[in-house]
Backbone bond lengths (Angstrom), bond angles and torsions (degrees), N, CA, C in turn:
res aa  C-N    CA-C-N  psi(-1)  N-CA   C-N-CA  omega(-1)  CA-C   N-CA-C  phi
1 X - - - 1.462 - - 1.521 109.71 -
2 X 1.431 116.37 131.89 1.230 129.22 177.41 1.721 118.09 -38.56
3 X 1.160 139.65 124.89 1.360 125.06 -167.98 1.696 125.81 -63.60
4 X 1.480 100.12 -29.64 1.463 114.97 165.03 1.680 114.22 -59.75
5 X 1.487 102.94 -40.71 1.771 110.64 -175.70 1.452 103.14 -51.69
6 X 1.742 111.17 -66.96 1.399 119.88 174.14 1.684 107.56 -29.04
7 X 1.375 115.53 -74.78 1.261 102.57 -153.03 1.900 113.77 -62.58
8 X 1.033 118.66 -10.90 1.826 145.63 175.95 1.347 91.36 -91.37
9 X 1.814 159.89 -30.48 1.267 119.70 177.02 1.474 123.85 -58.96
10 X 1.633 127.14 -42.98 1.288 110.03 -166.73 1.952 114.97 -71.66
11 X 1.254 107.23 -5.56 1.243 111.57 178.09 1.895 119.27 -80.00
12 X 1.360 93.85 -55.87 1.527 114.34 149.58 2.015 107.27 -41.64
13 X 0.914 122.67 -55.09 1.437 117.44 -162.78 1.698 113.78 -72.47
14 X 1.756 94.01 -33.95 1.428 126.06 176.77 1.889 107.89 -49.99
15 X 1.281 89.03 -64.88 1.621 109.41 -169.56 1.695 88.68 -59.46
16 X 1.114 123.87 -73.99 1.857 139.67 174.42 1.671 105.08 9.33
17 X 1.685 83.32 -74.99 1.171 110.24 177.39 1.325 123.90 -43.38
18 X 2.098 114.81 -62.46 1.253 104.66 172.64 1.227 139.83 -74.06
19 X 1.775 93.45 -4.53 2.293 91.64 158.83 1.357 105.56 -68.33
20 X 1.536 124.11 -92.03 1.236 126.90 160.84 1.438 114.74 10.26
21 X 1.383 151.60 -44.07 1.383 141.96 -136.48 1.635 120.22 -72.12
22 X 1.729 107.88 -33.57 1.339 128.29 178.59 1.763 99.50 -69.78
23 X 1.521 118.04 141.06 0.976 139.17 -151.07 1.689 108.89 -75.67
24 X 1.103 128.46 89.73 1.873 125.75 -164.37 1.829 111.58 108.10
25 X 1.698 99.72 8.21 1.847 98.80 173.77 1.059 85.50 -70.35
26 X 1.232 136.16 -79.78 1.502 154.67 -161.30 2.044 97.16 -11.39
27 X 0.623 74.76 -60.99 1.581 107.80 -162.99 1.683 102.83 -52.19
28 X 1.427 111.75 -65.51 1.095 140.83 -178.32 1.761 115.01 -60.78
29 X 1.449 103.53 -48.82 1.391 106.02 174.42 1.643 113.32 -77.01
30 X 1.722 116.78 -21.32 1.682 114.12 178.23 1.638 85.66 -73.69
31 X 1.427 150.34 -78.44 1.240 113.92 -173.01 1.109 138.59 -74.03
32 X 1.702 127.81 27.33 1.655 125.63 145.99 1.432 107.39 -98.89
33 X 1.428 128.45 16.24 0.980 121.41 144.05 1.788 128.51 -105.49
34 X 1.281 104.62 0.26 1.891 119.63 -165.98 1.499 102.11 65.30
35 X 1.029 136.62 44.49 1.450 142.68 143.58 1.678 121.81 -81.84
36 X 1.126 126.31 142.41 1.196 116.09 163.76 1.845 110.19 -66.75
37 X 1.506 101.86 179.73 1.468 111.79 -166.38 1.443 107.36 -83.81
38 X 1.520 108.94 -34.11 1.532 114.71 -170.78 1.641 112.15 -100.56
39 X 1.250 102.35 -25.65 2.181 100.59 144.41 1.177 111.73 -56.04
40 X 1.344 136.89 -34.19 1.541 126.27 -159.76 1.359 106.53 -76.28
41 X 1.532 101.09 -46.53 1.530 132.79 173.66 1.578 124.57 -41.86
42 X 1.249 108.87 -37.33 1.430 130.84 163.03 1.359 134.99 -67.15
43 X 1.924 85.80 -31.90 1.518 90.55 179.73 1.726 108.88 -104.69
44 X 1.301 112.83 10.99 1.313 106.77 175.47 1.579 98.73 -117.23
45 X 1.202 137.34 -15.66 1.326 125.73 136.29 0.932 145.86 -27.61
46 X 1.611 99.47 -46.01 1.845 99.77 179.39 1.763 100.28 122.26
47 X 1.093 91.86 -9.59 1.916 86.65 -157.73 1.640 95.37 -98.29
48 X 1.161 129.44 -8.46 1.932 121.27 150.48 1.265 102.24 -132.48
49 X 1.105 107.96 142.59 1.817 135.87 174.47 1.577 90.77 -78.41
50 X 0.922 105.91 161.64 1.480 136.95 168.82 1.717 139.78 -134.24
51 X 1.151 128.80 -170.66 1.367 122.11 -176.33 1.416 125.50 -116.02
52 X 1.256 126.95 -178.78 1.585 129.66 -172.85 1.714 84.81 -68.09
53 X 1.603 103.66 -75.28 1.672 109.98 -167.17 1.308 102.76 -38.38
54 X 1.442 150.97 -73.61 0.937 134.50 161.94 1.823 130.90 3.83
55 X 1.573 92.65 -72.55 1.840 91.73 -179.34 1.753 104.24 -59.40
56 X 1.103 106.05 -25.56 1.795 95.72 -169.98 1.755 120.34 -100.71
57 X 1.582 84.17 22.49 1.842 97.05 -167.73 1.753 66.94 -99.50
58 X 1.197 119.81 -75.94 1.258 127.12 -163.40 1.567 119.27 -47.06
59 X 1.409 127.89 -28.01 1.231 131.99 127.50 1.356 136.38 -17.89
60 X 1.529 100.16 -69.12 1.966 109.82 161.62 1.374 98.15 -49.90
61 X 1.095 116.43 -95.54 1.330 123.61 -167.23 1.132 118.92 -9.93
62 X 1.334 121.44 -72.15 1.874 129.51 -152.78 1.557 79.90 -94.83
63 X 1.609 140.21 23.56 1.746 128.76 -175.68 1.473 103.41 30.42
64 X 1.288 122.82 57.60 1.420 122.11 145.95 1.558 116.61 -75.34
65 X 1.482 132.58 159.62 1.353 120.62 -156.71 1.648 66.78 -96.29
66 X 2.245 106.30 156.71 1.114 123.86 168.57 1.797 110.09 -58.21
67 X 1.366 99.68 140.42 1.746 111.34 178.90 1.539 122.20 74.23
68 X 1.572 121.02 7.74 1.456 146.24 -175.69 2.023 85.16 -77.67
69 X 1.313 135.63 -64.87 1.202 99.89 -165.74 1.140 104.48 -92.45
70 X 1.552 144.58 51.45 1.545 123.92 141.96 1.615 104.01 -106.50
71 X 1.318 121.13 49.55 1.037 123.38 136.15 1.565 113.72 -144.24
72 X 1.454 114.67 166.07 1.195 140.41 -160.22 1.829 109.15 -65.76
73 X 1.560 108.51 105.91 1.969 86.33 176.10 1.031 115.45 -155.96
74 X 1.148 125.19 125.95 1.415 136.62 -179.18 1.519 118.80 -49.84
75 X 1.389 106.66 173.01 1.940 103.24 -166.61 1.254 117.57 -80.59
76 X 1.795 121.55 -14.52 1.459 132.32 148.34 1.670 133.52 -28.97
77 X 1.727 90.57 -47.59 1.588 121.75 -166.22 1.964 98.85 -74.14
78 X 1.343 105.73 -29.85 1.326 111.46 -166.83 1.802 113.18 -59.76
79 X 0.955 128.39 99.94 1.600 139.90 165.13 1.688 107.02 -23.62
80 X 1.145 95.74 119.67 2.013 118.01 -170.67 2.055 76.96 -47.64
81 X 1.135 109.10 -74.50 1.705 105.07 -152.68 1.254 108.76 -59.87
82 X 1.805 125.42 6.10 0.911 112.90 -165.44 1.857 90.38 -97.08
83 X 1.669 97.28 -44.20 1.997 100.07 173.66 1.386 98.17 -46.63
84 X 1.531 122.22 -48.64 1.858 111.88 -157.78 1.518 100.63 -65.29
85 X 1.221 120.36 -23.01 1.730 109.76 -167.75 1.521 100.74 -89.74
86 X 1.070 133.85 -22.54 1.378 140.02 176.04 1.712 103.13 -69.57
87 X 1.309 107.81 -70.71 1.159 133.87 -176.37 2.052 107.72 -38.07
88 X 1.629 89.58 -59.94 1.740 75.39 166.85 1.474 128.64 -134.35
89 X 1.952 95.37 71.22 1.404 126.10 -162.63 1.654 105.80 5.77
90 X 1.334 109.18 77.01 1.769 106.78 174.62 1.634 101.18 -136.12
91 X 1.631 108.00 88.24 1.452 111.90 179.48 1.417 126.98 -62.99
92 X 1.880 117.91 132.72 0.781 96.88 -167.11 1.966 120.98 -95.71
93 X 1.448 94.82 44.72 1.295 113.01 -170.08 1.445 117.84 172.25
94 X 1.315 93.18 157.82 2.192 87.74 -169.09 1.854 105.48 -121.18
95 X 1.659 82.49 131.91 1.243 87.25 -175.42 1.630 101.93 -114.78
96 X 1.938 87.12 130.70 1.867 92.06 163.25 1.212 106.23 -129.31
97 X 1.660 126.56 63.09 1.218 131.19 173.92 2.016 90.99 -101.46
98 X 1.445 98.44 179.76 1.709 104.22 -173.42 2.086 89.24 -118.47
99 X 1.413 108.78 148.47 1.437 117.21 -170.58 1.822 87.63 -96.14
100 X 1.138 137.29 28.52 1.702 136.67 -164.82 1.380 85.21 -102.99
101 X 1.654 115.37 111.44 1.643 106.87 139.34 1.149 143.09 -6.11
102 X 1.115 152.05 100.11 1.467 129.39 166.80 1.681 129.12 -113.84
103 X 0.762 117.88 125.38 1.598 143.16 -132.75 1.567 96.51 -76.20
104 X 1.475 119.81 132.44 1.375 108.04 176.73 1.425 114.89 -75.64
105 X 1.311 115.90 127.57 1.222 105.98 151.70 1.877 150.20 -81.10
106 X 2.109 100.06 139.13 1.166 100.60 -159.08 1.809 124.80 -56.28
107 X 1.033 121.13 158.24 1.417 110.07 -168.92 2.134 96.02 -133.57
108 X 1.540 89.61 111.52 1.673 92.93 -177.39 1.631 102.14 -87.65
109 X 1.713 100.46 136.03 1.662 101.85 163.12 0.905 104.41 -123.00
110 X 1.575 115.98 139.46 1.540 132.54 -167.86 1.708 86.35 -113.74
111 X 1.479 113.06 129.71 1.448 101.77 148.84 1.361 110.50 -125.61
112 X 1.510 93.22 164.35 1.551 100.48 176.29 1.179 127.05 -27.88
113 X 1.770 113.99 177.93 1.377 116.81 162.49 1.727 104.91 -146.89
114 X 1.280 106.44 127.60 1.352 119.10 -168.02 1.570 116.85 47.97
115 X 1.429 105.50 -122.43 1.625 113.98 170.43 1.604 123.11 -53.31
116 X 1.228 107.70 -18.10 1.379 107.85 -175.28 1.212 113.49 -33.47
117 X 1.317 129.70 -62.78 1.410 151.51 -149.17 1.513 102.01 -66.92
118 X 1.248 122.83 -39.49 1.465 112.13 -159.59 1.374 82.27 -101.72
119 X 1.553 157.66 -33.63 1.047 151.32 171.29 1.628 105.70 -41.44
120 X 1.715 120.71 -39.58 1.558 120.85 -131.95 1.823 73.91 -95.05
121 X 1.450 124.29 -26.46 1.390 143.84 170.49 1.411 129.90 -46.69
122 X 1.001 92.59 -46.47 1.600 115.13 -173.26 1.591 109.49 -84.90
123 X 1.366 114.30 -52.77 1.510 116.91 142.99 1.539 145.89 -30.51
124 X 1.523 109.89 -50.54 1.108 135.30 160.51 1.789 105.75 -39.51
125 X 1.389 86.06 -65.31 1.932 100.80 -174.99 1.285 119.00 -62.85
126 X 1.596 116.71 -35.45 1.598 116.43 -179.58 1.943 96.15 -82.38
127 X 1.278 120.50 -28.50 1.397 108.15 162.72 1.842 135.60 -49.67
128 X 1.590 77.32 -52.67 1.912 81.00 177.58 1.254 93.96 -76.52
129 X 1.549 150.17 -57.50 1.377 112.84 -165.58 1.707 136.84 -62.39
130 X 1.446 91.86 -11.49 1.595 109.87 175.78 1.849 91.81 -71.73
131 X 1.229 127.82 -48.08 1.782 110.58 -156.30 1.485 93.26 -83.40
132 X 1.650 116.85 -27.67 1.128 111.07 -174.21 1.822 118.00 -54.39
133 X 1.807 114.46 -41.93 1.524 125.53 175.77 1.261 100.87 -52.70
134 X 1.911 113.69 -56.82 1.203 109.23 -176.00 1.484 122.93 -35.56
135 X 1.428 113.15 -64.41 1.734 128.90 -178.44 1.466 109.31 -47.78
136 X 1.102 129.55 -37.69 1.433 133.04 163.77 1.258 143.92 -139.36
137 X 1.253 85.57 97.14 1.670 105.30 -178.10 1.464 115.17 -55.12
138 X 0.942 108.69 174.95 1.616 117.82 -165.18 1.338 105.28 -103.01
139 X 1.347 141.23 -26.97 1.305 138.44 154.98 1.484 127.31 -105.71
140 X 1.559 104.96 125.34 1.381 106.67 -171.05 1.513 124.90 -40.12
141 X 1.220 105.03 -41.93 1.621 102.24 -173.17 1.489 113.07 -70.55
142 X 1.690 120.03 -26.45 1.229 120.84 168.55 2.006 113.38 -62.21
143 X 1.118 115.22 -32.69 1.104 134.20 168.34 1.508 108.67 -51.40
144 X 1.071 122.48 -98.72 1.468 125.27 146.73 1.434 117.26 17.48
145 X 0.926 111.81 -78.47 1.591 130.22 -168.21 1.350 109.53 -77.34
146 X 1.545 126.38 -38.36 1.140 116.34 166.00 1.724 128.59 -75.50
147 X 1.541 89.98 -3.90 1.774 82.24 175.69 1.812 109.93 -107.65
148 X 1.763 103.56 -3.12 1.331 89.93 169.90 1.954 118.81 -77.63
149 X 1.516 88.17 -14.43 1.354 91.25 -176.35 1.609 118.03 -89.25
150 X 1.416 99.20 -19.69 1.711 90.38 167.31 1.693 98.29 -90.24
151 X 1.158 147.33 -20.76 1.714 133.27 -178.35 1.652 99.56 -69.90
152 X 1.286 118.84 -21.91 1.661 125.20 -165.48 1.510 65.21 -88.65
153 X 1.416 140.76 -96.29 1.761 126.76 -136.59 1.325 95.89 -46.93
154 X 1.185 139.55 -73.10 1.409 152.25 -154.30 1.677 92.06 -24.92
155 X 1.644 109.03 -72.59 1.209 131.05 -159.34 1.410 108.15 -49.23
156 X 1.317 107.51 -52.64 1.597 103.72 -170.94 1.801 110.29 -76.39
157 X 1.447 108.17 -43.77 2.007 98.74 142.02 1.000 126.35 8.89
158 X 1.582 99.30 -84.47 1.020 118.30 -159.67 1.994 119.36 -93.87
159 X 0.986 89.76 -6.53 1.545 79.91 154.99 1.381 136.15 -115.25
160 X 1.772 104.77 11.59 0.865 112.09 145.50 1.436 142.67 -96.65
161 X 1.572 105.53 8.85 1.778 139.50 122.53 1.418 115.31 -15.81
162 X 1.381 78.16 -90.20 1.829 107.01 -166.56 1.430 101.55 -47.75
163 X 1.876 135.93 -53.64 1.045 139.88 178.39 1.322 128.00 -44.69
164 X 1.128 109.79 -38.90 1.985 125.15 156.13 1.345 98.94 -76.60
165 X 0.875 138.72 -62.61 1.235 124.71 -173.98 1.553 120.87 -25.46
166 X 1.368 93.10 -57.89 1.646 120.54 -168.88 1.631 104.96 -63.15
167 X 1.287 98.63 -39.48 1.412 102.94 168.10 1.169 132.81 -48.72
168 X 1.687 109.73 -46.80 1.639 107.64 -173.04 1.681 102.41 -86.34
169 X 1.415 108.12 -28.19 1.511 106.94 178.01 2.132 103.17 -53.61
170 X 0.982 107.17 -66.17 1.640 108.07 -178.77 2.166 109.41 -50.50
171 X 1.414 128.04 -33.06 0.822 132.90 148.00 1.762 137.33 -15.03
172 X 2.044 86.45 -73.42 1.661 120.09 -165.03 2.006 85.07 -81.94
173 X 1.758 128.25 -45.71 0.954 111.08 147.82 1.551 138.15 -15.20
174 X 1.104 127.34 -82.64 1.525 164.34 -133.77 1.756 105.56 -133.03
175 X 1.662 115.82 46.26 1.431 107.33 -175.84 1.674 104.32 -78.99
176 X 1.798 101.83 156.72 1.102 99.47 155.85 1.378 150.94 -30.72
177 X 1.004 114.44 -24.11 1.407 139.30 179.86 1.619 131.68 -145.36
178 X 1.006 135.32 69.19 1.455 121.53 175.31 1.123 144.84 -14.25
179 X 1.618 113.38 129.60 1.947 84.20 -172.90 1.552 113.11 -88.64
180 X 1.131 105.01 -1.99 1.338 114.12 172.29 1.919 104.19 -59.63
181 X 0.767 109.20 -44.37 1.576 121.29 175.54 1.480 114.38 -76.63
182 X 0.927 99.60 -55.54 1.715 107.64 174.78 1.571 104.84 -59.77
183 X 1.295 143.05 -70.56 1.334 126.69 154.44 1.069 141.70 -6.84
184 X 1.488 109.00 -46.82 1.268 134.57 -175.34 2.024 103.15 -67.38
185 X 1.265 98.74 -54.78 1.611 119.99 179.41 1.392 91.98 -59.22
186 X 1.174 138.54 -66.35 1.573 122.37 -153.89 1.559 111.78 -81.58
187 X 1.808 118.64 -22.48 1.091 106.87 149.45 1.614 125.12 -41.79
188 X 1.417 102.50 -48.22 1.661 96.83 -170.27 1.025 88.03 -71.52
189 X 1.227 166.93 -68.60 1.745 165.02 -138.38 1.764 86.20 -46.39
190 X 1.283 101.19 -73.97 1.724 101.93 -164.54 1.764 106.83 -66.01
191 X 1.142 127.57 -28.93 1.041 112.73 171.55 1.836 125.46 -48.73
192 X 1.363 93.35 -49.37 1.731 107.51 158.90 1.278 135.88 -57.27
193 X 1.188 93.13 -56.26 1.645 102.53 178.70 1.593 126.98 -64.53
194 X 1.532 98.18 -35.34 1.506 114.68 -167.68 1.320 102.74 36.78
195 X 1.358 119.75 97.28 1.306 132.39 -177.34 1.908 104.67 -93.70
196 X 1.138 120.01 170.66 1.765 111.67 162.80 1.213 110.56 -60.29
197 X 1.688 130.88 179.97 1.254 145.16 -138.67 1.875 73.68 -105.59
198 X 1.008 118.46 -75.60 1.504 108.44 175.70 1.183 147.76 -46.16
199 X 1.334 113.06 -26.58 1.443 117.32 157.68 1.986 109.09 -81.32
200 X 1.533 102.26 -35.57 2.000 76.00 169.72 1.497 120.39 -77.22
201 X 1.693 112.54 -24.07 1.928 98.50 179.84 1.719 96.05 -65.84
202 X 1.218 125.33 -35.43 1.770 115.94 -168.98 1.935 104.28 -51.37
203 X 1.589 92.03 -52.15 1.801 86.52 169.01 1.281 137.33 -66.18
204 X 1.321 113.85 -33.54 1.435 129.14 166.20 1.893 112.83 -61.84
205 X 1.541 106.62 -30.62 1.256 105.67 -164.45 2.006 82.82 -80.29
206 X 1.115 125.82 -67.74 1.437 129.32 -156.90 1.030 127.55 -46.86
207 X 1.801 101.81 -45.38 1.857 107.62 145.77 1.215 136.15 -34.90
208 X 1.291 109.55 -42.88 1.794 123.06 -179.73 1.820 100.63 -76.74
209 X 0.960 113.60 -25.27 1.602 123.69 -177.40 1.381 108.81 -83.02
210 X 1.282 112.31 -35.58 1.796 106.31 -179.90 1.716 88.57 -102.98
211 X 0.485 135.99 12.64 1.893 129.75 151.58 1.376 119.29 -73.47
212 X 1.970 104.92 -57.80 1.371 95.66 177.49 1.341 117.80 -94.46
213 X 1.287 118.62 8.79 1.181 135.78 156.84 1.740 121.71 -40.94
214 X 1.597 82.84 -54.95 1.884 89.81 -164.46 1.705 93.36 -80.66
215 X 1.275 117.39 -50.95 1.594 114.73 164.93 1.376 122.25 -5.66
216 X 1.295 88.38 -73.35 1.481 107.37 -178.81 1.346 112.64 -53.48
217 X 1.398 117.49 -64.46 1.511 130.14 164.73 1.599 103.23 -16.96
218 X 1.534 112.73 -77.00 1.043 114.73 -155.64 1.938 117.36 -52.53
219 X 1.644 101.54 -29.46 1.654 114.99 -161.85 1.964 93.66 -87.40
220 X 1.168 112.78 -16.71 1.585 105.49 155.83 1.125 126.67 -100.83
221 X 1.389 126.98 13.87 1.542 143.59 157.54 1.280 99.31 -70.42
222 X 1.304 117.32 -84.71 1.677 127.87 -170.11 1.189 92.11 -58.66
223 X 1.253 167.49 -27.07 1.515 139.56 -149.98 1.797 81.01 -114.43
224 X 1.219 122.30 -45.34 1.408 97.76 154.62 1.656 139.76 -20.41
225 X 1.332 108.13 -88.62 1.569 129.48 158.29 1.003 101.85 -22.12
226 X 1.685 121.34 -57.25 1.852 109.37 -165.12 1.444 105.16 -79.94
227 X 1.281 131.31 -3.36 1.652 122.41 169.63 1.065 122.95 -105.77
228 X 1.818 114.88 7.45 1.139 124.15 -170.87 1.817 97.44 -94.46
229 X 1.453 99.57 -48.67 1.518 136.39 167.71 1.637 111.08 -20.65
230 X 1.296 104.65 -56.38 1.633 124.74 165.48 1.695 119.42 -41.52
231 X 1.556 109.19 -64.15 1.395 130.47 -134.73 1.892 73.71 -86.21
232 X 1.568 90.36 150.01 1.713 108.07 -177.25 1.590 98.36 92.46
233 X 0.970 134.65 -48.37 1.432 144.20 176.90 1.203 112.38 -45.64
234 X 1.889 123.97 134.87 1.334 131.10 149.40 1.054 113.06 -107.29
């Protein structure tokens, strides 16, 4: 978790809490957000952390102004349309972001040692002036000819890009398994099992996570393809 996030969860959890407080918000705000009731429940407990996107899905939603819960505010401070949208679960925006932490990633810096640096320099410079001759030749028609032949590599590249591409898009389409079906199965799992209240919102919550998961997947597939679609093109 981002180090700024940390120091903003208990404030975030704080505020959570004082929407939530009236008896069935809880409830009401996990489906104006597509959460289950007893994920929501968990996360205004204390017992799962959550994410930035998260606090500002819930923002849209209940039309809180953006950056209103990373600070501290009592149930006074709370915006009339923000109680009425709670009050008669009618979001004023749809969220398909996921409330899952996501972990910063570490970033290694290597620095030099002694001479390295002006060596790694000097290289650098005899590099770009070498691609630089390359890029322009000294006679137009050589010019010419060398850029129809790199727009011809590019092109065929790239549609053999787009062709995988197309692939996983028809795939994330057309999965092995439905979650409509798969849902269906882990309902019956918990119907049987009757597991604790915490081990079924963890299943109920993960399902809803690989749903809008693949969603998502899918709307950066195609917006993929269509920018791939472009490139080679004049």
């Amino acid at each position: 978790m981002d180090d700024s996030n940390a120091t903003l969860m208990p404030v975030w959890r704080t505020n959570l809490a004082m929407l939530t407080r009236e008896v069935g918000a809880a409830t009401r705000l996990a489906r104006m957000m597509t959460f289950s009731a007893s994920y929501m429940k968990l996360i205004v407990s204390g017992e799962r952390d959550f994410s930035e996107e998260f606090v500002r899905g819930v923002e849209a939603v209940t039309g809180l102004p953006e950056g209103w819960m990373n600070a501290a505010h009592d149930a006074s401070e709370v915006p009339d349309e923000t109680r009425e949208a709670i009050a008669s679960e009618t979001p004023r925006a749809r969220f398909r972001g996921t409330a899952h932490p996501v972990r910063k990633t570490p970033v290694l810096r290597v620095e030099p040692i002694f001479g390295a640096n002006a060596k790694r320099e000097e290289g650098a410079a005899t590099a770009a002036a070498t691609l630089a001759s390359a890029a322009h030749p000294a006679h137009p028609a050589a010019h010419s000819a060398e850029h129809n032949r790199r727009l011809a590599g590019t092109r065929k590249i790239r549609d053999l890009a787009a062709q995988d591409v197309r692939k996983l898009e028809r795939y994330l389409n057309m999965p092995p398994v439905e979650t409509a079906a798969l849902r269906s199965r882990i309902e019956d799992v918990i119907a049987y099992a009757e597991p604790e209240e915490s081990v079924r919102a963890d299943l109920e919550g993960r399902l809803e996570q690989i749903e809008k998961h693949r969603e998502l997947l899918l709307r950066h597939v195609m917006r993929l393809h269509a920018l791939l679609a472009r490139l080679g093109d004049e």
